[in-house]
C-alpha positions as CSV (number, residue, x, y, z in Angstrom):
1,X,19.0,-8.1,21.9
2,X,15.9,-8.4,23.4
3,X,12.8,-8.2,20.5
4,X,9.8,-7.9,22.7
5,X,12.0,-5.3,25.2
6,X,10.0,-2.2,26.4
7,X,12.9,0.0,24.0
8,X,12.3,-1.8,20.8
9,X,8.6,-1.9,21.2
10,X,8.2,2.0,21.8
11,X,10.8,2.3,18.9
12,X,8.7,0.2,16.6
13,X,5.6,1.7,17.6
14,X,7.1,5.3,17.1
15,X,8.3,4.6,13.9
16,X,4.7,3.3,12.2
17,X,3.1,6.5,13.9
18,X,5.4,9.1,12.8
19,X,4.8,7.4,9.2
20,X,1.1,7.7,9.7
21,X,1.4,10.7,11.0
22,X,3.4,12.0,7.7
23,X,0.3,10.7,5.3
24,X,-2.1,12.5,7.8
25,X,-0.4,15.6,7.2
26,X,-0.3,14.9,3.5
27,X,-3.7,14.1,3.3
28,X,-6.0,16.9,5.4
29,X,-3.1,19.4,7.0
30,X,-1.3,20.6,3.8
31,X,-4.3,21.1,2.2
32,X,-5.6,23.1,4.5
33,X,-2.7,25.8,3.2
34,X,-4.0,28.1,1.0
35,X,-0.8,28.0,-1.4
36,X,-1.3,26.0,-4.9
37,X,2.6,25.8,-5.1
38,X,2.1,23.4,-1.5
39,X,-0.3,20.8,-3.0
40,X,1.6,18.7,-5.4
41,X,3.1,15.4,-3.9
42,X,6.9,16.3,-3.9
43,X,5.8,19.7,-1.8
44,X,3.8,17.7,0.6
45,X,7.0,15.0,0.8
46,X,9.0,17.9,1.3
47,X,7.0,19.4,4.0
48,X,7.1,16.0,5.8
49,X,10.5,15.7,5.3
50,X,11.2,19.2,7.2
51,X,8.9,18.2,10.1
52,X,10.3,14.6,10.1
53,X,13.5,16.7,10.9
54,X,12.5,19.1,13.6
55,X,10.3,16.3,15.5
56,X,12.8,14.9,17.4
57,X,13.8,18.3,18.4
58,X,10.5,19.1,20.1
59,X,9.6,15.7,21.1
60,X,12.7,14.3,23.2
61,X,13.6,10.6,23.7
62,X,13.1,7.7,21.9
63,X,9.3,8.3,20.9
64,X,10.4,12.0,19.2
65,X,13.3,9.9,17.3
66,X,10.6,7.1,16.3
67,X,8.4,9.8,15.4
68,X,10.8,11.7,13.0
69,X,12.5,8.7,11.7
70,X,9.1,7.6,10.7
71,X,8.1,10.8,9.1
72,X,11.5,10.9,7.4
73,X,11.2,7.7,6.0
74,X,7.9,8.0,4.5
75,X,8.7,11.4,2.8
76,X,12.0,10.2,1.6
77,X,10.3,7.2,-0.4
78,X,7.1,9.5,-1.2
79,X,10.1,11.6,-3.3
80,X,11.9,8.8,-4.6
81,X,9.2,6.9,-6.0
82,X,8.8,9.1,-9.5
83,X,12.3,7.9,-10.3
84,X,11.5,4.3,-9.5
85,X,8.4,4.5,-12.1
86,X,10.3,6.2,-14.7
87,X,13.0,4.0,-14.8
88,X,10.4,0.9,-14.6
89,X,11.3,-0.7,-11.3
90,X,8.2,-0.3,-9.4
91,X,4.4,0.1,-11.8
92,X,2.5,2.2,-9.3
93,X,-0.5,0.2,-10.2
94,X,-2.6,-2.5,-8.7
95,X,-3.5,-5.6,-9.7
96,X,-6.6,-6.9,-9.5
97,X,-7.1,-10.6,-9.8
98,X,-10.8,-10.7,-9.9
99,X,-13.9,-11.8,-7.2
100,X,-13.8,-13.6,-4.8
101,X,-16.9,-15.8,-4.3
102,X,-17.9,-15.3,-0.6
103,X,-21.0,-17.7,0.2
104,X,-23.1,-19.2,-2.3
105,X,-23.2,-18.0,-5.8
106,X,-25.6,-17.9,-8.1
107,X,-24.8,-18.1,-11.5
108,X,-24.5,-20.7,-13.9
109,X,-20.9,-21.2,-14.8
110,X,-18.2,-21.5,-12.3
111,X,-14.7,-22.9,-12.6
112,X,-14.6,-23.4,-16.5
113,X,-17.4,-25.9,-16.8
114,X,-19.6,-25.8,-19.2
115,X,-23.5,-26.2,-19.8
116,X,-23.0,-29.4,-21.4
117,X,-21.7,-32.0,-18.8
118,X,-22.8,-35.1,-20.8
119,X,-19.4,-34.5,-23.8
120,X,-16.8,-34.7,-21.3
121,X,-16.3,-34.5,-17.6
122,X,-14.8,-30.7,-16.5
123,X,-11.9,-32.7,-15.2
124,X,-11.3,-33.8,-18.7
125,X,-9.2,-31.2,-20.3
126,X,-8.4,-33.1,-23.5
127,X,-12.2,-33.1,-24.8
128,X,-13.5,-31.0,-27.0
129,X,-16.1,-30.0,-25.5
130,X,-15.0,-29.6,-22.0
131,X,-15.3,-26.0,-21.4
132,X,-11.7,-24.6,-21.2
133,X,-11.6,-22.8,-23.7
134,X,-14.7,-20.7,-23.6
135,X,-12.8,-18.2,-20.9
């Protein structure tokens, strides 16, 4: 099997579309409908999901499969993934791990050192003074 071959290329590229195109349709299509029931996330999953199915029906070959497959896939973990954070496998939040310093900074304290230099070297972890433990 052939990785860079012209079928597993349009295959792979069909596949990430038809999963962009399912948050698309999520995002500014199903709002569009003027039905409250339609706008909660397991409806718009749902609604994926259906299209997901017919694509490949009115898009033949390979692409229509990629497409659907795609859609399918998205709306099928858009619906599963309630369950996975009630029963505490995934957190659904992010974590952020704080700045990064891009360039030159200008404040006074970076990397745990502390004002006073003279006490102990910032290296030095086993002086008082050393700064460690002011974060």
């Amino acid at each position: 099997m052939n990785l860079l071959s012209k079928e597993t290329l349009i295959g792979v590229a069909s596949l990430g579309a038809g999963s962009v195109i399912a948050k698309v349709v999520h995002a500014k299509v199903v709002p569009l409908i003027p039905v409250s029931q339609l706008q909660s996330p397991t409806a718009k999953n749902l609604i994926t999901l259906a299209v997901g199915i017919f694509t490949p029906i009115a898009v033949k070959g390979p692409i229509g499969k990629g497409l659907g497959a795609g859609m399918i896939a998205t709306s099928v973990a858009g619906l599963v993934e309630p369950l996975l954070k009630s029963s505490n496998l995934i957190t659904g939040t992010d974590t952020f791990m704080g700045d990064v310093m891009m360039g030159e900074v200008e404040s006074g304290t970076l990397m745990g050192a502390s004002e006073n230099i003279f006490d102990a070297p910032s290296t030095d972890f086993t002086g008082k003074d050393s700064g460690e433990m002011d974060y």
